[in-house]
C-alpha positions in Angstrom: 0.0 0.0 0.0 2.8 2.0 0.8 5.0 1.5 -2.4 1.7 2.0 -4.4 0.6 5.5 -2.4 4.4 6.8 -3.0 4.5 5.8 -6.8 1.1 7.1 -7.4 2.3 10.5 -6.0 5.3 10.7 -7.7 7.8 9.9 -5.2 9.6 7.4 -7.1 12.7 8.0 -5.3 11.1 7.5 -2.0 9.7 4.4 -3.5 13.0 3.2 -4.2 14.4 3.9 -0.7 11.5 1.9 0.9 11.9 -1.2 -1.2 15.6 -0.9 -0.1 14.6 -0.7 3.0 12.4 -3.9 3.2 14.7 -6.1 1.0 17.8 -5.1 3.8 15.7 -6.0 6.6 14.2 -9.5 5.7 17.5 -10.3 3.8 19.0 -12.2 7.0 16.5 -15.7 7.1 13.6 -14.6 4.2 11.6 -17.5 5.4 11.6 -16.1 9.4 10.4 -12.8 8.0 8.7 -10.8 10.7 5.4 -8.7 10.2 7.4 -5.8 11.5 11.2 -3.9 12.0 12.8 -1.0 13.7 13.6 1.4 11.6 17.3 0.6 11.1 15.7 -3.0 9.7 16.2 -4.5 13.8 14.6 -7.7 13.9 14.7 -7.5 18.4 11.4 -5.8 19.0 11.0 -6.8 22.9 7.4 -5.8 24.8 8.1 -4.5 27.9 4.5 -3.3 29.9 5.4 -0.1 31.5 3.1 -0.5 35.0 3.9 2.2 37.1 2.3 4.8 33.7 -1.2 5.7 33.6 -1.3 6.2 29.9 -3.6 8.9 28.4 -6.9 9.2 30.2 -6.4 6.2 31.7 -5.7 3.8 28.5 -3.4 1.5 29.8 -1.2 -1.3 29.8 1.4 1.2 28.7 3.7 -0.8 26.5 7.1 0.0 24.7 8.1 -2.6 21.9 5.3 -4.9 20.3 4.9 -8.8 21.1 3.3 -9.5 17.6 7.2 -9.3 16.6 7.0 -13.6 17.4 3.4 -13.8 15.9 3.2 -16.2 12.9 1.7 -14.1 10.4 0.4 -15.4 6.6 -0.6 -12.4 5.4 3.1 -10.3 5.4 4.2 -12.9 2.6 1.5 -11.9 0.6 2.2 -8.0 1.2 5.9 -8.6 0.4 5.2 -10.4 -2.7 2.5 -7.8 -4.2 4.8 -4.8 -2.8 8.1 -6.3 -5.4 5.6 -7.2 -8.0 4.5 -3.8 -7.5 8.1 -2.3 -7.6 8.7 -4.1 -11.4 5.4 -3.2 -12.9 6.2 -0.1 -11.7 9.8 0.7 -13.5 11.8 0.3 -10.5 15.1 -1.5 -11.9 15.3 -4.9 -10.6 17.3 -5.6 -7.3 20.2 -8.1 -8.1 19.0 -10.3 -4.9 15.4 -9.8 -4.5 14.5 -12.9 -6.8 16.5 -15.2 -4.9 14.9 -13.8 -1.7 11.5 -14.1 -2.9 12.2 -18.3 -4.0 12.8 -18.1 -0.4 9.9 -17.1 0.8 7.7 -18.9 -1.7 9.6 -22.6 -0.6 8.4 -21.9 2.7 4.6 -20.3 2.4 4.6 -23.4 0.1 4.5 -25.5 2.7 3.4 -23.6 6.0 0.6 -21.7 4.3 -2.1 -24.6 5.4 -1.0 -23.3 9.1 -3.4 -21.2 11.4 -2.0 -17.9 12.6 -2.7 -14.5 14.3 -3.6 -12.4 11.4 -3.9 -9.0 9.8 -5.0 -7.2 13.1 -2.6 -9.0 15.1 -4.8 -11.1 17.6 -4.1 -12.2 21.1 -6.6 -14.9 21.2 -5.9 -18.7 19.5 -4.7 -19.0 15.8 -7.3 -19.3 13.2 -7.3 -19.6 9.8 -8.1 -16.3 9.0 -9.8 -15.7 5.4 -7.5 -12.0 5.3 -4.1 -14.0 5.8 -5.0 -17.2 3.1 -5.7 -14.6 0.6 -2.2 -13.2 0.8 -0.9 -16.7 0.4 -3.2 -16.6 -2.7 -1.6 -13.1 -3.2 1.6 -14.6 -3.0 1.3 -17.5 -5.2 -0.2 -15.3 -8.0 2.5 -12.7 -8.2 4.9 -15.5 -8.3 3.1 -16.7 -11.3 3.2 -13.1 -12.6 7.2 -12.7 -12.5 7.4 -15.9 -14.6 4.8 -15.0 -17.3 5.2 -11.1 -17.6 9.0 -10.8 -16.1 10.7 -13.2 -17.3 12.1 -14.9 -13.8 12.7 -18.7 -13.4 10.5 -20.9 -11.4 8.3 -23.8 -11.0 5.3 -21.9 -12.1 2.8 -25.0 -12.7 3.6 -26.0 -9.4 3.0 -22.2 -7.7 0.1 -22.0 -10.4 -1.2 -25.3 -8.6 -0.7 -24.0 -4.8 -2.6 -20.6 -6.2 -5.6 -22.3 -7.7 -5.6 -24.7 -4.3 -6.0 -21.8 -1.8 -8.5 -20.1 -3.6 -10.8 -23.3 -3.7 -10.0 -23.3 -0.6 -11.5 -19.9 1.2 -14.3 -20.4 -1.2 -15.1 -23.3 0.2 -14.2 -23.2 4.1 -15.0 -18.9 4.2 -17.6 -18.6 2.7 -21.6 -18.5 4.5 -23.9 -19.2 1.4 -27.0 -18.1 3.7 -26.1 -14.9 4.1 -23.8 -14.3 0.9 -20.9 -13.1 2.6 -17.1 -14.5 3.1 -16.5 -14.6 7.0 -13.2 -13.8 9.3 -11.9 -17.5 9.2 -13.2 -20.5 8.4 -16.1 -21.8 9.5 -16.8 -18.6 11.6 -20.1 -16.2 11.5 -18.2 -13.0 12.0 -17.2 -10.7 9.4 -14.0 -8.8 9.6 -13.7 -5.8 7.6 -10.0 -6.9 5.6 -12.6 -9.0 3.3 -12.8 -6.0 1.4 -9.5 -6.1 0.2 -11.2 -9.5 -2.3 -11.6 -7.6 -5.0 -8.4 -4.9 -4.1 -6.4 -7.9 -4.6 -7.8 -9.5 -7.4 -9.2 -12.7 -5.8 -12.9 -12.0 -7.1 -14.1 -9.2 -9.9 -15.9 -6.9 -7.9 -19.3 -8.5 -10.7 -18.6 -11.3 -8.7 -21.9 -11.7 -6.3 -20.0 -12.6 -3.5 -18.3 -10.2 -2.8 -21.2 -7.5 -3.9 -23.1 -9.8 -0.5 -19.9 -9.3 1.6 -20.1 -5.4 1.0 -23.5 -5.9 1.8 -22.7 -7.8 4.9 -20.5 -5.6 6.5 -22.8 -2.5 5.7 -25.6 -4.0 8.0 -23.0 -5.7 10.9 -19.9 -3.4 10.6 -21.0 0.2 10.3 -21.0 2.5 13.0 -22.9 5.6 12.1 -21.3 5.6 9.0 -17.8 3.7 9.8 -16.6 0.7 9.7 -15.1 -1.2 12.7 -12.5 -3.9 11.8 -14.5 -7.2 13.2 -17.3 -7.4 16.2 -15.9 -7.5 19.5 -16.8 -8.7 23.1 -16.7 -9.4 26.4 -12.9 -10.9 27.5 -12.4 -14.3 25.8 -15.6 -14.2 23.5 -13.6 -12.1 21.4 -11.8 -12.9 18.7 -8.6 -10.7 19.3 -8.7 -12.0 23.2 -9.3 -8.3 24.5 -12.0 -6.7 26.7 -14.1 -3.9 25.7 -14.8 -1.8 22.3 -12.9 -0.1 20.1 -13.3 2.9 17.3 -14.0 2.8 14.2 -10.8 2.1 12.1 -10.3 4.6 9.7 -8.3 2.2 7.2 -11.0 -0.1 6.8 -13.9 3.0 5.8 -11.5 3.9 3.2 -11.4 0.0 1.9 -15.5 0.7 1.7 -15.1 3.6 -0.1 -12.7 2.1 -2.7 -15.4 -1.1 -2.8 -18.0 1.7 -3.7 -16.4 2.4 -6.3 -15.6 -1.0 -7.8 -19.0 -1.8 -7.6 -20.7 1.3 -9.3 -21.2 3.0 -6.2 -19.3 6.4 -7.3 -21.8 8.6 -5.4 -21.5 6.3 -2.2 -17.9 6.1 -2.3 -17.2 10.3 -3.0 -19.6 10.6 0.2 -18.1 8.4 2.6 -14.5 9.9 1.1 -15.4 13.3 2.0 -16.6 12.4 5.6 -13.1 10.7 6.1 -11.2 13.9 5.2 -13.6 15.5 7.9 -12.4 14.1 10.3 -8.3 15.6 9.9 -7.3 17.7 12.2 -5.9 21.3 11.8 -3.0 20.3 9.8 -4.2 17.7 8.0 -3.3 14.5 10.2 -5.3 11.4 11.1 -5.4 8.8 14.1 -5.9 5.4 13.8 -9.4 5.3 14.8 -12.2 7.3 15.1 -15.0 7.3 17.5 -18.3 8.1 16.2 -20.1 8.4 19.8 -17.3 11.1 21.3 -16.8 12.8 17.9 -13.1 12.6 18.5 -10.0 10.5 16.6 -8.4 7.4 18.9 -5.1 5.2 19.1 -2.0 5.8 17.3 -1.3 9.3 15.8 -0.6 9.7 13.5 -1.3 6.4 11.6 0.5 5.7 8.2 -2.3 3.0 8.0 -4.8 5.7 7.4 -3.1 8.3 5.6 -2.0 5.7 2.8 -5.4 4.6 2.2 -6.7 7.9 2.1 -3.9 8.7 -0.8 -4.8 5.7 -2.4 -8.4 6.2 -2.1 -8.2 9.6 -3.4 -6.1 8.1 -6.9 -9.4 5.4 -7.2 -11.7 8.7 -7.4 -10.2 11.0 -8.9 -11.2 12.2 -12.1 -9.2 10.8 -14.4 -9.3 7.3 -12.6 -7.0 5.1 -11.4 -3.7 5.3 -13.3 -3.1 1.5 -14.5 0.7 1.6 -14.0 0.2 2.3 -10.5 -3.4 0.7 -9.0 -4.3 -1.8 -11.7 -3.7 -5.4 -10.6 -4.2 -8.3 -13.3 -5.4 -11.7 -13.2 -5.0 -14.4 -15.5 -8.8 -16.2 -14.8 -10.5 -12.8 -13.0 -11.8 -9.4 -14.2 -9.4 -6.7 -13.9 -10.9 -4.9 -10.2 -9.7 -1.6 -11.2 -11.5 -1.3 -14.6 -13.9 1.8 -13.8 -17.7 0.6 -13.4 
């Protein structure tokens, strides 16, 4: 999302820094690759709860470092595969080593990407197998067929082609509720979880298809919050699915996601309406949080959040007037409908 946002902007330079960045730090054991780094590419991210702090109005546990450095993680193979397929299509001149890195990473999702883990948002509760985090395998699988057929790299693409075509069969079979038309947070659940918009984002589905047209649907009637969506239901301490107490905001990244499914689907008035009310919410200068909640009119968590502002930029490309431009947000498949192709 990031490479894509930068690129779209015309910070190619940038661009290039950031995929130097991520190729350095996952260059020491590509198939132990972390979901996150320090910024010098440190792979020792210790949590420490800081007890004796407060934290703001009361928000604790206070915390420095981040424990989901040792989470198992599907998805962030995915993310690293579309972000160097990204970096080609783009024009970025190829990186003498990051083939040989990605082999890597594709020899082991190969064979780990049947495993459960803590996905996308990072859970605290038991590993699932969370429909978000087998689509990036799927993600990962298809780019590697890409570099084959449209770069020019060496592989055993029948075999990846195989694994792709697997895992798709797969979450359409074990994530999806036919009752209710929608695609659910992991297999065999009942919950939604709003990173099953990225579907069609991806390329998995067309956005024709009528799935995912019901999981838009779904999450408009069980995820809004006057007007927002929140990432997944939660609970009561261990009902829900992350393992934590309580409610949350509305996360910001995840309206944007609706907005950019508006306007795969047709919905351009829907999507320029919900667009507008996101860039209400910035601050004097222009900054957004990580959440926002609806009931207190006020922005929560982490500010400012790159997982906001990079949607909104990308957002902002899928509506603006001259569309999407395809050497930057279009994403091919071989068997499914280009999802950028303007409705």
């Amino acid at each position: 999302m990031t490479l894509t946002s930068l690129m779209a902007a015309g910070f190619e330079q940038e661009a290039r820094d950031w995929r130097e960045w991520l190729l350095r730090a996952m260059a020491g054991d590509p198939p132990a690759l972390q979901i996150m780094y320090g910024p010098g590419g440190e792979s020792r991210l210790p949590e420490l709860e800081l007890e004796w702090l407060s934290g703001y109005e009361g928000s604790t546990p206070v915390r420095t470092g981040n424990a989901a450095v040792t989470q198992f993680q599907l998805d962030v193979y995915g993310e690293v595969m579309d972000a160097l397929h990204k970096a080609r299509r783009l024009g970025i001149e190829a990186h003498p080593s990051a083939w040989a890195l990605q082999r890597a990473l594709l020899e082991f999702l190969e064979s780990n990407w049947e495993r459960p883990d803590e996905g996308i948002w990072e859970v605290r509760g038991p590993r699932r197998h969370f429909t978000h985090s087998k689509m990036l395998a799927w993600v990962a699988m298809d780019r590697a067929v890409k570099a084959v057929t449209e770069h020019g790299h060496d592989g055993p693409v029948d075999r990846w082609r195989r694994v792709r075509d697997e895992i798709h069969q797969q979450i359409c079979r074990n994530a999806y509720d036919p009752d209710r038309n929608t695609f659910t947070q992991f297999y065999g659940s009942q919950e939604l979880d709003a990173s099953l918009l990225l579907l069609p984002m991806v390329g998995f589905l067309p956005p024709s298809d009528p799935r995912v047209r019901g999981t838009i649907e779904a999450i408009e009637r069980e995820l809004l919050q006057d007007g927002f969506v929140l990432r997944y239901p939660t609970g009561p301490a261990g009902e829900a699915v992350d393992g934590l107490p309580g409610r949350e905001g509305a996360f910001l990244a995840c309206s944007f996601w609706l907005a950019d499914n508006y306007a795969l689907v047709g919905r351009a008035d829907d999507a320029r309406r919900l667009f507008r009310r996101l860039l209400d919410l910035r601050n004097d200068v222009g900054l957004l949080a990580e959440e926002y909640d609806p009931g207190a009119g006020r922005q929560l968590g982490n500010f400012p959040q790159a997982f906001s502002h990079v949607p909104l930029v990308n957002t902002a490309m899928h509506l603006s007037e001259a569309g999407p431009d395809p050497r930057y947000l279009r994403v091919e498949n071989e068997s499914q409908d280009d999802p950028f192709t303007r409705s």
